[in-house]
VOGU-3710 file (C-alpha; in Angstrom, 3 decimals, decimal comma):
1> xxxxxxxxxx> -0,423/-9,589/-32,766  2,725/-10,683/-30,644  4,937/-9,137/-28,381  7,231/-7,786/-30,837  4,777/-5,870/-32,723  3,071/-4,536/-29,286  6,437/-3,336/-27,870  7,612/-1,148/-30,828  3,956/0,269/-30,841  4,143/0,994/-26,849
11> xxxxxxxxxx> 7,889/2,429/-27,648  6,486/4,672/-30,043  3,886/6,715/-28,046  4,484/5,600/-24,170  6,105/7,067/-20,990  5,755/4,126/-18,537  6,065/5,065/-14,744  9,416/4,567/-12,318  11,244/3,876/-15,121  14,247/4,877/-17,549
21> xxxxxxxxxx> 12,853/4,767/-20,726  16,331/4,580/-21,982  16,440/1,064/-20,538  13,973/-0,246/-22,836  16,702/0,376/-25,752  18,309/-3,014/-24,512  15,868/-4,734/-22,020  12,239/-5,133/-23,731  8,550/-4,114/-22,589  6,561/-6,916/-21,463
31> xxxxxxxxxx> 3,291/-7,435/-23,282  0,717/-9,074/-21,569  -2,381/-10,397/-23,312  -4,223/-11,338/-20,232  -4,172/-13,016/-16,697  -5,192/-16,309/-15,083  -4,778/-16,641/-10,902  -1,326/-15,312/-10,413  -0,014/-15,714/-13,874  0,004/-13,302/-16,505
41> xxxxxxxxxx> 0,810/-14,531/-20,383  2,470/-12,747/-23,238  0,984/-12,763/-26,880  3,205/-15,925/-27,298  1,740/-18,268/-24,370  4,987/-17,445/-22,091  2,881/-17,314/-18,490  5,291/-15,691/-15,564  3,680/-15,661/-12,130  2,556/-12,295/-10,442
51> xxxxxxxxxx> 5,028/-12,296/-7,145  4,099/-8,826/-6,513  0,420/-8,583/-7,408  0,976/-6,002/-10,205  2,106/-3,474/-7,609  0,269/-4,712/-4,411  -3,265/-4,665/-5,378  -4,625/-8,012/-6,623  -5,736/-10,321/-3,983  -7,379/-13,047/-5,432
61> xxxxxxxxxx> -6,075/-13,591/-8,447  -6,159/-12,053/-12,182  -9,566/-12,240/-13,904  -11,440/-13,879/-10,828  -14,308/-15,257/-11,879  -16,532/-13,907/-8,788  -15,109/-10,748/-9,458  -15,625/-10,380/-12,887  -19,354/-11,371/-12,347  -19,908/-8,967/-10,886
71> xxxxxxxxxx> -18,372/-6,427/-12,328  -20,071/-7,140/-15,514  -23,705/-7,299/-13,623  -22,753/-3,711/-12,880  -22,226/-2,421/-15,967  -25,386/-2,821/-17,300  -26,839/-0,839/-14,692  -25,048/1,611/-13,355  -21,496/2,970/-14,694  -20,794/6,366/-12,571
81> xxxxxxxxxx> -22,272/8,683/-11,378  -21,847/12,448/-9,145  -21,395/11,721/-5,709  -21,894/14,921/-4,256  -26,243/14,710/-3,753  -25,852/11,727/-5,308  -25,698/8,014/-4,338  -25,949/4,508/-5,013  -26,902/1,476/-3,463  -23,043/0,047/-4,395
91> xxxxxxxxxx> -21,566/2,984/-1,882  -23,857/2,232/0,784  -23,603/-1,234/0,874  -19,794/-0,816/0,694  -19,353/2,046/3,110  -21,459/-0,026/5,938  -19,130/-2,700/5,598  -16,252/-1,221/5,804  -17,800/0,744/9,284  -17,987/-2,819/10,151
101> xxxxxxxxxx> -14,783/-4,451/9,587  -12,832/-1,414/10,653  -11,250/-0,297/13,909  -14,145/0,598/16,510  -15,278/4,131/16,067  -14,473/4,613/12,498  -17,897/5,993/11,224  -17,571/8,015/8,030  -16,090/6,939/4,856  -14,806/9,731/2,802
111> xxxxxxxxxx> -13,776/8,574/-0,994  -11,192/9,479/-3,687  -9,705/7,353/-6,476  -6,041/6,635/-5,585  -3,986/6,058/-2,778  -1,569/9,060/-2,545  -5,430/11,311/-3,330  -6,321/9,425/-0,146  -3,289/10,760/1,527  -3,953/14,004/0,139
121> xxxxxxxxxx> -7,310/14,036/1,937  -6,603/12,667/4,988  -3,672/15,603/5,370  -6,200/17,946/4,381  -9,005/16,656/6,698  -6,711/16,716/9,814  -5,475/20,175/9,143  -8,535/21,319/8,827  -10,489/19,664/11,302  -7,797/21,622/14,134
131> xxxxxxxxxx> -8,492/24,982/12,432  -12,270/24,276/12,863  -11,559/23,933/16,425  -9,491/27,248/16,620  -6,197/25,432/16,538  -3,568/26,106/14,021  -1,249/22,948/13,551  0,521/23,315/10,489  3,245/20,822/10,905  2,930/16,565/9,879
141> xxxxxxxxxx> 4,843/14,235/11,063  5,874/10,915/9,458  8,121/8,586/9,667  11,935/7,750/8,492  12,222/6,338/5,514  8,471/6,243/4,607  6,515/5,934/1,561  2,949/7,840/1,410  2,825/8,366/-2,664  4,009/10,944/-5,677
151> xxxxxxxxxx> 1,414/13,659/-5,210  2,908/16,963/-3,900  0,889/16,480/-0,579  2,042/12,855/-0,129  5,436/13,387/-1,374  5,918/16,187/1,501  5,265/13,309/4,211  7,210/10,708/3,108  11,065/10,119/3,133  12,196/8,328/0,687
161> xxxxxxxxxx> 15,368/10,447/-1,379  14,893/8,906/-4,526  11,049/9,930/-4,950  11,212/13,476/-2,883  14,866/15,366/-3,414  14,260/16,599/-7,016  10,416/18,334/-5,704  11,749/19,724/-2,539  10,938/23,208/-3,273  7,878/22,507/-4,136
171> xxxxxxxxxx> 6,987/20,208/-1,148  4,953/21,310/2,488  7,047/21,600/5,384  6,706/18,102/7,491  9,299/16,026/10,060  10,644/12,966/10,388  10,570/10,677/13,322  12,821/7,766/14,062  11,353/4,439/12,645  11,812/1,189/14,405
181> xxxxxxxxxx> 15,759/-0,554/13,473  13,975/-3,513/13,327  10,946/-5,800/14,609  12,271/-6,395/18,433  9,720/-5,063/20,729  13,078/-3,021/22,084  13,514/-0,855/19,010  9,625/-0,378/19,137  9,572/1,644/22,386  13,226/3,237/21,478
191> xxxxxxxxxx> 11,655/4,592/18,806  8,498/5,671/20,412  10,128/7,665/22,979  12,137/9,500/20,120  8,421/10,857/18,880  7,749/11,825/22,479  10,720/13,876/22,831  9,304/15,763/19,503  5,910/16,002/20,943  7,225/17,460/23,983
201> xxxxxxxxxx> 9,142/19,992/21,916  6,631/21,026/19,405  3,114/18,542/19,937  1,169/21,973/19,788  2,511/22,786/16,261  1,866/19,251/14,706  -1,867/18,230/13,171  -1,011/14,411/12,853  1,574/11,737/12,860  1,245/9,362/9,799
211> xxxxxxxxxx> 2,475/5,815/9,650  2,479/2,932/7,507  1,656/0,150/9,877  3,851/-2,842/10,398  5,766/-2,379/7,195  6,974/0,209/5,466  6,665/-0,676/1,835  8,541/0,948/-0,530  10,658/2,673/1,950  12,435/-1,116/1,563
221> xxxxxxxxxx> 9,545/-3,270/3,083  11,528/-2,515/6,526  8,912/-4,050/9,461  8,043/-3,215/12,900  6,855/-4,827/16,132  2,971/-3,358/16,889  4,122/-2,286/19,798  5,016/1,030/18,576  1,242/2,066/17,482  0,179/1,388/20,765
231> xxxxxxxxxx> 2,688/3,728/22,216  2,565/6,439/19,431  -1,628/6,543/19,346  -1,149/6,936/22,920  1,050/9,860/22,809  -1,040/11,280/19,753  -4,040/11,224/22,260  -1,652/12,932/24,858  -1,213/15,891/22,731  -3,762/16,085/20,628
241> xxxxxxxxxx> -2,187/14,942/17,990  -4,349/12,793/15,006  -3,124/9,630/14,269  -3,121/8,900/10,510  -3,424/4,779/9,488  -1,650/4,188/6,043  -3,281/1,051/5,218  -3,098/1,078/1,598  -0,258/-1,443/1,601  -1,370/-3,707/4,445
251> xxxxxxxxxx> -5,232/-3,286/4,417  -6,960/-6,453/3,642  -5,081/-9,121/5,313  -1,382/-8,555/4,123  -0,193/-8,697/7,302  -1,592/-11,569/9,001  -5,500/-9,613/9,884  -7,668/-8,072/8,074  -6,389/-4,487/9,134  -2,528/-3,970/10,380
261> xxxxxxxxxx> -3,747/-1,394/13,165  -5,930/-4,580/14,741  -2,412/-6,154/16,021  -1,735/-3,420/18,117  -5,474/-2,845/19,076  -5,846/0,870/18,350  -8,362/2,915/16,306  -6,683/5,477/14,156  -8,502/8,659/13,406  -7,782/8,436/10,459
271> xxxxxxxxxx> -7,371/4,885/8,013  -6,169/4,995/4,755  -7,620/2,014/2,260  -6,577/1,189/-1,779  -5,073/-0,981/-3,358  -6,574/-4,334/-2,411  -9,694/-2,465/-1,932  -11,109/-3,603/-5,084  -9,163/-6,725/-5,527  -6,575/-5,144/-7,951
281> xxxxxxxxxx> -9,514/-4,564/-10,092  -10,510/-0,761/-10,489  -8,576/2,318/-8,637  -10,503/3,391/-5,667  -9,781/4,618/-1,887  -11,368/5,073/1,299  -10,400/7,531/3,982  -12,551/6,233/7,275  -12,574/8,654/10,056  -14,224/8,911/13,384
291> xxxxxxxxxx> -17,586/10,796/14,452  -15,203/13,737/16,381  -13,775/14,525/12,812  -16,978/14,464/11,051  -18,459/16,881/13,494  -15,996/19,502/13,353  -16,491/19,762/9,827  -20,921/20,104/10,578  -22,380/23,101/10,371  -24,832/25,226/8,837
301> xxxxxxxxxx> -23,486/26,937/5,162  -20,379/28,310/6,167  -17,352/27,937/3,030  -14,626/28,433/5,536  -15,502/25,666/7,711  -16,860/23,032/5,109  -14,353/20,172/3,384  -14,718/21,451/0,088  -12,321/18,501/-1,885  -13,446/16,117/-4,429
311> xxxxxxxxxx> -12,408/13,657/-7,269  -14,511/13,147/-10,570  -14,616/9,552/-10,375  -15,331/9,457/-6,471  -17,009/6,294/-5,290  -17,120/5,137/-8,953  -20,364/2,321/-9,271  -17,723/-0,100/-10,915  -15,179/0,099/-8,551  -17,744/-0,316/-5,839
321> xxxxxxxxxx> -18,935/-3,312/-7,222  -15,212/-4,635/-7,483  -15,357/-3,413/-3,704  -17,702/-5,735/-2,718  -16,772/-8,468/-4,331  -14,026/-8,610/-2,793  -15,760/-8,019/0,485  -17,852/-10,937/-0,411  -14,961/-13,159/-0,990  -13,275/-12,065/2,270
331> xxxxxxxxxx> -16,500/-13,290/4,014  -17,368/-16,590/1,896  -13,977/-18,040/2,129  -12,178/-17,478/5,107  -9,242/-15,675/3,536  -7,328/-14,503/6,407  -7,470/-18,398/8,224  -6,097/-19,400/4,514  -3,532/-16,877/4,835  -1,699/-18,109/8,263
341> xxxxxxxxxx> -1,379/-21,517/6,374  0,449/-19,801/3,723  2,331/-17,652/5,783  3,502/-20,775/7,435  4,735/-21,770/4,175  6,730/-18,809/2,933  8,542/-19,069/6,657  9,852/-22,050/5,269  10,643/-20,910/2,192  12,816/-18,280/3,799
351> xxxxxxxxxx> 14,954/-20,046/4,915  16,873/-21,188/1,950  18,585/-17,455/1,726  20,340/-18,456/5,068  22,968/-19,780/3,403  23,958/-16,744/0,907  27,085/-14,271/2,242  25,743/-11,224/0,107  21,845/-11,655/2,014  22,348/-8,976/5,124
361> xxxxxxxxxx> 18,473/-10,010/6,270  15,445/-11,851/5,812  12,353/-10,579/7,571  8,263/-11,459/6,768  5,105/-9,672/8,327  2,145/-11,643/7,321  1,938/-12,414/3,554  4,896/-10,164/2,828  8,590/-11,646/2,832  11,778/-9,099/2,294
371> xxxxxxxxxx> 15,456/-10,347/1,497  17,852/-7,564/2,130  21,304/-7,698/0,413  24,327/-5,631/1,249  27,802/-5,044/-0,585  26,255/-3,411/-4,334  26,664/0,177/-5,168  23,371/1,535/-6,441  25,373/1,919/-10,009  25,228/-2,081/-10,052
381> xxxxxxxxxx> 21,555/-2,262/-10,168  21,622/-5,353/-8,540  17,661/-4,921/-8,302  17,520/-5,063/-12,131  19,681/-7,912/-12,456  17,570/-10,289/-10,178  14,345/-8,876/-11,659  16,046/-9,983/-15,030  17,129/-12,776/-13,864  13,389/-13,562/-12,324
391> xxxxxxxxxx> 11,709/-12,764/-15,259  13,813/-15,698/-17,404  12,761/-18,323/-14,859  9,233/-17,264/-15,220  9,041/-15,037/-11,778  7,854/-11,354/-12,033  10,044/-9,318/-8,811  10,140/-6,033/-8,888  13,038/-5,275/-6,364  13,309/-2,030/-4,172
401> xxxxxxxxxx> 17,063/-1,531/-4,355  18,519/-4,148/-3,026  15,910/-5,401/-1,466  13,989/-8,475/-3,095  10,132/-8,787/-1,649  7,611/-11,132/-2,549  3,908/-9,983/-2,043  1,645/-12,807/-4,342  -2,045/-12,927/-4,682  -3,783/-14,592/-1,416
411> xxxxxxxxxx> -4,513/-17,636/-3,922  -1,433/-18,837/-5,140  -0,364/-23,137/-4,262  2,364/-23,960/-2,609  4,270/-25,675/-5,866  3,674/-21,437/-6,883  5,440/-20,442/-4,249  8,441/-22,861/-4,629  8,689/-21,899/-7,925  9,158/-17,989/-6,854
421> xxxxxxxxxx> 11,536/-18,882/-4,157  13,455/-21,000/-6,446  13,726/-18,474/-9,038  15,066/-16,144/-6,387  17,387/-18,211/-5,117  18,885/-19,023/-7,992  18,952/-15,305/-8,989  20,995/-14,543/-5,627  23,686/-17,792/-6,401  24,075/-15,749/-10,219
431> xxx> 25,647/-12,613/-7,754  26,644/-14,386/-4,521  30,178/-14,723/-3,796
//
């Protein structure tokens, strides 16, 4: 096979997702024959480095070793199997740990298979805990120019034009609070006191506030100082309000710790895991909630007041084992002290877009890095270009507009990251005047 042959096949029978299919008249589909660390090869040897992790879920690399072990030890026991009656010692093992590494007082783990289902059962979980308690809250609140994912439920509570104009009609009714401008402590608290003017307006209508902590990812990976979850979980306790944790982005050391919500030192009641859950390796996510939640739900039979919602595939025996792989990894090899040191060196990396007229801003939370640039209409594409441009020098970016971000796998070298950087860089000189 090679990638010729595999593109006109794909072509012929595929509808690949954000994407103009029209595109692919001109600018061809990637084939990928397989993955090694952070590079991924085509059918003809050409190996391009994964600056994005394939969408923000692989952590330590494609076709880990450790992983795959034990992946493969799992299969010949246990593939699936119903999780409602049901369990397995994969679940159990998993669910205890992450009661462990989570916020204090996060005691239940709740499963589904994506991220946006995730969303979809946190909504339904805080909506429904309120009604339990007599309370009807019908409104949720999210932030400006957030991203929760494409279901109808998740679409409602994010902000993002692009994803959420065309499905208005269709969408619940939710509001939008002010994000943070920026990552000054300043804009936190300016923006905090902006949600507390809502609450004080309509706090008894509204079942939670949801945020994507520290960065909001494909809103534009715009960041924020932590500052602001302290003062919003505060004012969600205030009025009642549940505070929703977005993790699926920044869970599992993205952003500098192992959770985003541990830099501001708050327990959500509700924290929202996928993605990096199982490595990049199998779809799987965790809603963990508290004790308070769980109760309101506890009864004796009584349809009305039980959580009736469930996924086929929920707490799949693969994906668990992916799950705690990665969990094992996390403990074996000190991944977030491993992290800082490479945080360190994407700082310095950042600061060869100083120079460039057309960069409006370059901001980094953790492992994530953003360069913003200003002056393109949308009908340029400039996005495309670079990621173009990126792919000929060997780099996969996947800009957000004009926004350029580079999210790797936790185990790429430093010469790895010079040679994303570069290949940035010298995709910005190709446009900068």
């Amino acid at each position: 096979m090679n990638n010729r042959e595999i593109s006109s096949r794909d072509l012929n029978v595929l509808w690949h997702p954000c994407t103009q299919m029209k595109d692919h008249e001109t600018i061809p589909i990637v084939p990928i024959a397989k993955g090694d660390g952070v590079y991924l090869e085509d059918f003809e040897g050409n190996r391009t480095i994964d600056a994005i992790s394939s969408w923000w879920v692989n952590l330590f690399g494609h076709c880990n070793p450790y992983i795959n072990a034990k992946v493969i030890e799992q299969l010949s026991t246990l593939e699936h199997v119903i999780l409602a009656g049901f369990t397995h010692e994969g679940i159990v093992r998993l669910s205890e740990r992450l009661v462990k590494l989570s916020p204090e007082g996060l005691t239940r783990c709740f499963y589904a298979d994506n991220g946006s289902s995730a969303i979809e059962v946190a909504l339904k979980m805080s909506y429904h805990s309120h009604k339990n308690k007599a309370q009807e809250r019908g409104l949720f609140v999210s932030l400006s120019e957030s991203y929760h994912g494409e279901t109808l439920g998740a679409l409602s509570v994010g902000d993002v034009a692009l994803y959420k104009e065309t499905y208005e009609p269709l969408l619940i009714q939710s509001l939008q609070t002010p994000s943070p401008k920026n990552q000054s402590i300043e804009a936190a608290q300016e923006a905090a006191k902006s949600f507390e003017k809502l609450l004080q307006e309509r706090g008894h209508e509204i079942a939670a506030l949801i945020v994507e902590p520290l960065v909001q990812g494909a809103g534009g990976m715009k960041m924020y100082h932590p500052i602001f979850l302290s003062e919003t979980k505060r004012l969600c306790e205030r009025y009642g309000v549940h505070f929703i944790a977005d993790e699926i982005l920044v869970g599992f050391g993205r952003t500098g710790s192992m959770f985003a919500c541990e830099q501001a030192d708050i327990t959500p009641d509700f924290l929202i895991l996928s993605k990096g859950l199982t490595g990049g390796y199998l779809p799987l996510s965790v809603v963990l909630t508290t004790e308070a939640v769980y109760g309101s739900f506890y009864c004796d039979y009584n349809p009305s007041r039980s959580f009736l919602h469930s996924h086929s595939y929920t707490g799949n025996a693969l994906a668990c084992a992916a799950a705690n792989a990665t969990l094992d990894i996390f403990e074996s090899d000190d991944v977030i002290k491993n992290n800082r040191v490479t945080m360190d060196l994407i700082a310095q990396e950042l600061k060869r877009f100083e120079k460039f007229l057309k960069v409006k801003e370059v901001r980094q939370c953790g492992m994530i890095a953003a360069i913003e640039l200003e002056g393109f209409e949308p009908s340029e594409r400039i996005g495309l270009k670079i990621h173009q441009h990126c792919m000929k020098n060997g780099v996969l970016i996947r800009p957000l507009g004009s926004v350029i971000y580079v999210m790797t796998p936790y185990v790429i070298t430093h010469d790895e990251l010079k040679t994303v950087f570069s290949a940035i860089e010298k995709a910005i000189e190709s446009i900068d005047i």
